[in-house]
KEDRENKOL-125933 format. One record per atom (N, C-alpha, C, O): x, y, z. Coordinates in steps of 0.1 Angstrom, whole numbers, plus 5000, padded with zeros to 4 digits. Layout:
KEDRENKOL-125933
XYZ ...
//
This chain:
KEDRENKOL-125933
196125232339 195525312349 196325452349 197525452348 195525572350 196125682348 196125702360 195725612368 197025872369 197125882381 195925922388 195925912400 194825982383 193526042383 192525942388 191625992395 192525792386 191625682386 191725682399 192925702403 190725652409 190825612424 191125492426 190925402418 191525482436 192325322438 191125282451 190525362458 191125182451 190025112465 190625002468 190924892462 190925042481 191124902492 190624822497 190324902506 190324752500 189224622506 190524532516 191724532515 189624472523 190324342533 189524232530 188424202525 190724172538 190224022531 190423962544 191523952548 189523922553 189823852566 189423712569 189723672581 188823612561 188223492560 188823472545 188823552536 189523302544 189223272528 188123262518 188323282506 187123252522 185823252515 185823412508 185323422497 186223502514 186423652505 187023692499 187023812496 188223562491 189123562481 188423492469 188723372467 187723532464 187123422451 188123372439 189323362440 187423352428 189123292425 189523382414 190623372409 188423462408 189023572398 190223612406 191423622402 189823642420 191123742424 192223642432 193123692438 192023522432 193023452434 194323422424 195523412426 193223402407 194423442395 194823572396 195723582388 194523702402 194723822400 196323852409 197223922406 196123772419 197323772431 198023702425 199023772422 198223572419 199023502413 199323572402 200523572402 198923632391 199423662380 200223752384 201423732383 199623902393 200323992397 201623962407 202524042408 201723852412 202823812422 203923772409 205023832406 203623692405 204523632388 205123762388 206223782393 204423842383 204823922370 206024062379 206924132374 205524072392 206324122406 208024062405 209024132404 207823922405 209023802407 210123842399 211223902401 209023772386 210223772373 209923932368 209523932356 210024052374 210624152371 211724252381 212024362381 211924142389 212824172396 212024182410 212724252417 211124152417 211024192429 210224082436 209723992430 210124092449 209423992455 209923852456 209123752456 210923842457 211423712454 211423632470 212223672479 210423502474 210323462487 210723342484 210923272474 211023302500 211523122499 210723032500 211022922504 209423072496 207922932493 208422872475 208222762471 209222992467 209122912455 210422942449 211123012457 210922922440 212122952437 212623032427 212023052417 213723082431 214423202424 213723262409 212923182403 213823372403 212923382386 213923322380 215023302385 213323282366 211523322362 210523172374 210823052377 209623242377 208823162383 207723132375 207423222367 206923032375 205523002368 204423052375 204523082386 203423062368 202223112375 201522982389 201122972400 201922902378 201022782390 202322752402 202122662410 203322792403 204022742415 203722892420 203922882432 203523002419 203123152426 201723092434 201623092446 200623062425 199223022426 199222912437 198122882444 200522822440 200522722455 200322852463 199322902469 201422892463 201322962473 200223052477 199623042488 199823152467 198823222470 197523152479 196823212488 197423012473 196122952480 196422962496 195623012504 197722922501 198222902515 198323002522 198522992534 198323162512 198123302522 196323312523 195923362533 195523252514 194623272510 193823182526 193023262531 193823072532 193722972536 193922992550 193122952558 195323072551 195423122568 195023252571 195523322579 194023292563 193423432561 192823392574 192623282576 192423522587 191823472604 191523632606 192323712600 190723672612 190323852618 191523842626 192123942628 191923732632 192823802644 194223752639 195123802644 194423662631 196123682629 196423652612 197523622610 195623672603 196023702585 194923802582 193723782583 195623902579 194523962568 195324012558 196424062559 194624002546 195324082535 194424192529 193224192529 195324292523 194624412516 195124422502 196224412498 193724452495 193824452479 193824542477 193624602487 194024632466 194024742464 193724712444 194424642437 192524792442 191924792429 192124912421 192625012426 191824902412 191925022402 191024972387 191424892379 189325052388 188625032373 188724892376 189124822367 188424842388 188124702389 189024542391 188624432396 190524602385 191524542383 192524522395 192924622401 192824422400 193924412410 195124482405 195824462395 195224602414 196624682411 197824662423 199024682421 197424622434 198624582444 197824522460 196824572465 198524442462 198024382477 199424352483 200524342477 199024332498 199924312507 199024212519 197824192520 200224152527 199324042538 200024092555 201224092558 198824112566 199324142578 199224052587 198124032592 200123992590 200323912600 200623922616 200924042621 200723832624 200723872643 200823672641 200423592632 201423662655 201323592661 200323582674 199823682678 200123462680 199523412690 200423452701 199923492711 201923432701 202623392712 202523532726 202823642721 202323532734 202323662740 203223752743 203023862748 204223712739 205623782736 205623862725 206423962725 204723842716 204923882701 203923932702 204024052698 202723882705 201423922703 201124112699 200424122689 201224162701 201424332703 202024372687 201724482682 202524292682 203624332673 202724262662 202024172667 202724282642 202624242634 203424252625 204124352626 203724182614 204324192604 203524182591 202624112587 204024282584 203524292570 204224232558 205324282555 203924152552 204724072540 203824112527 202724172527 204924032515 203824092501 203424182500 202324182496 204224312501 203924422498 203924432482 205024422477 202824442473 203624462459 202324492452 201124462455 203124582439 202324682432 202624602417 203624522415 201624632407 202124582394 202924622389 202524742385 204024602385 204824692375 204424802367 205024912368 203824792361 203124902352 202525002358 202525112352 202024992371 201125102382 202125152388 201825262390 203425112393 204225222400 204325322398 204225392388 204625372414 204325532413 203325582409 203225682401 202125502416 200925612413 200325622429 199425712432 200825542437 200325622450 199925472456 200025472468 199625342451 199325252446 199625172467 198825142477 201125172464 201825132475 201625202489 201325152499 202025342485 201625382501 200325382502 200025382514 199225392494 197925382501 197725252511 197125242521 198225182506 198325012509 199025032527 198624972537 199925122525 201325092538 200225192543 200525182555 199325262543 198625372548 197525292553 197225302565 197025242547 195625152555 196225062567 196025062579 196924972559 197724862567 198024922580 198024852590 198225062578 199025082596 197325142605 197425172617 196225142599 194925152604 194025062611 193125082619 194824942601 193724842603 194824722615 194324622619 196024752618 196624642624 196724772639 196824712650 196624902639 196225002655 194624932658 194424832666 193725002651 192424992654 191524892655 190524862662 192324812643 191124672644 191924532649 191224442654 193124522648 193424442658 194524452667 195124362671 194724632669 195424642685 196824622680 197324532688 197124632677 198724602673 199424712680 198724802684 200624712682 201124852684 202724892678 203424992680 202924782668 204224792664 203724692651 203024602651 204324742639 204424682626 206124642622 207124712626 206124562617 208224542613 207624502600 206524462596 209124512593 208824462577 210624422574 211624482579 210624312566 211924252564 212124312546 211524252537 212924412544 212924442529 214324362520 215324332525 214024342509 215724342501 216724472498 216224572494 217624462500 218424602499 218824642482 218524552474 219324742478 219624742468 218324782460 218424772448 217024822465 216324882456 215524982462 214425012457 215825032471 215525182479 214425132481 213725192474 213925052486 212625012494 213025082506 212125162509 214025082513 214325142525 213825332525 213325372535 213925402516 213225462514 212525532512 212325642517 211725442503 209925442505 209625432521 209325512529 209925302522 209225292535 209425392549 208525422557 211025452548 211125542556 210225702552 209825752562 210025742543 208925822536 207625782547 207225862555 207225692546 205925652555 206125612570 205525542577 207425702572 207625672587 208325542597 208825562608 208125442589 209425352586 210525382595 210725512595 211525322604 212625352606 213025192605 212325092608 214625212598 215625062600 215525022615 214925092622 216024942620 216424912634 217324762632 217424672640 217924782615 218724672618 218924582599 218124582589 220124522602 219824492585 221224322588 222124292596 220824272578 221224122579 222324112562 221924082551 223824162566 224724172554 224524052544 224823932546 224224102535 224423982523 223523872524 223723762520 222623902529 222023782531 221023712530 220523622538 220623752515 219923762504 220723702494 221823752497 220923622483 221223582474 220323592460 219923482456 220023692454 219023672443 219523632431 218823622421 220823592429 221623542421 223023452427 223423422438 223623432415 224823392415 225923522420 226023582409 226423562426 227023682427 226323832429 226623942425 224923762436 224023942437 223923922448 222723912448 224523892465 223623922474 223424082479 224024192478 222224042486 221724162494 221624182503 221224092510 221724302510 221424302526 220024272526 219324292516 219524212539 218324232543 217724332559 217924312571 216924432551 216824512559 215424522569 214224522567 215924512580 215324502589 214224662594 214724762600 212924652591 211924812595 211024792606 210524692610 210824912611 210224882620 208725042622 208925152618 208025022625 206925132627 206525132639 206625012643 206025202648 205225212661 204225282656 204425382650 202725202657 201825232658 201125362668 199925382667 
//
């Protein structure tokens, strides 16, 4: 994908609107995220990861997909899954007000084309307007200027958890606590 090609976002609010081309498209793209260094969650284990233990998972974001507490956003390019992310809320009325965004991730190959913040740019649209949110948080790994980016889009820290990440034998990481007001 060149920088020129328009990228298109879509939502995904029901599992039935994940079909399964783009269910291998999330899984291959989640893999290939993992084992190049990023995205690393505690549903599967440490890289290299396989496609089909990425692909459990995917079905289980795919599954609690709800209008009012999962949606995820795709983001395409010439047809191709180029990066998705998933917005979550709870029920509890404590929390309710607030969402969290997980799975933020772009293909390797597409970084830095705009790819991501279009993504962090809808996401903060669709969790104000369509389901009332008024606060977004995001939990990042340190050590790869994600803190950055995301402060770029307005983003502020409000907090980070030393070391406390392990992506290795002798790598940990802070984990960085973000937060947005809608």
């Amino acid at each position: 994908m060149s920088a020129y090609q328009p990228v298109e976002i879509r939502q995904l609010t029901r599992p039935e609107e994940a079909g399964p081309r783009l269910r291998r498209e999330l899984a291959a793209c989640w893999e290939e995220v993992v084992n190049s260094g990023g995205a690393v969650v505690a549903a599967f284990p440490l890289p290299p990861v396989s496609r089909s233990q990425v692909a459990a998972v995917v079905e289980e974001l795919v599954r609690a997909l709800d209008p009012d507490l999962a949606r995820m956003l795709v983001a395409t390019a010439g047809g191709a899954l180029a990066g998705w992310l998933v917005l979550r809320r709870d029920r509890h009325p404590l929390v309710a007000h607030r969402g969290t965004v997980n799975h933020v991730q772009t293909l390797p190959g597409l970084r830095r084309l705009g790819i991501g913040s279009a993504l962090m740019e809808r996401v903060r649209d669709v969790a104000r307007e369509e389901m009332g949110l008024e606060r977004l948080e995001i939990a990042v790994r340190g050590g790869l200027g994600l803190e950055d980016f995301y402060g770029k889009l307005g983003w502020t820290e409000v907090g980070r958890w030393p070391g406390a990440l392990r992506v290795a034998p002798g790598d940990d990481r802070d984990e960085i606590l973000m937060s947005l007001v809608l």
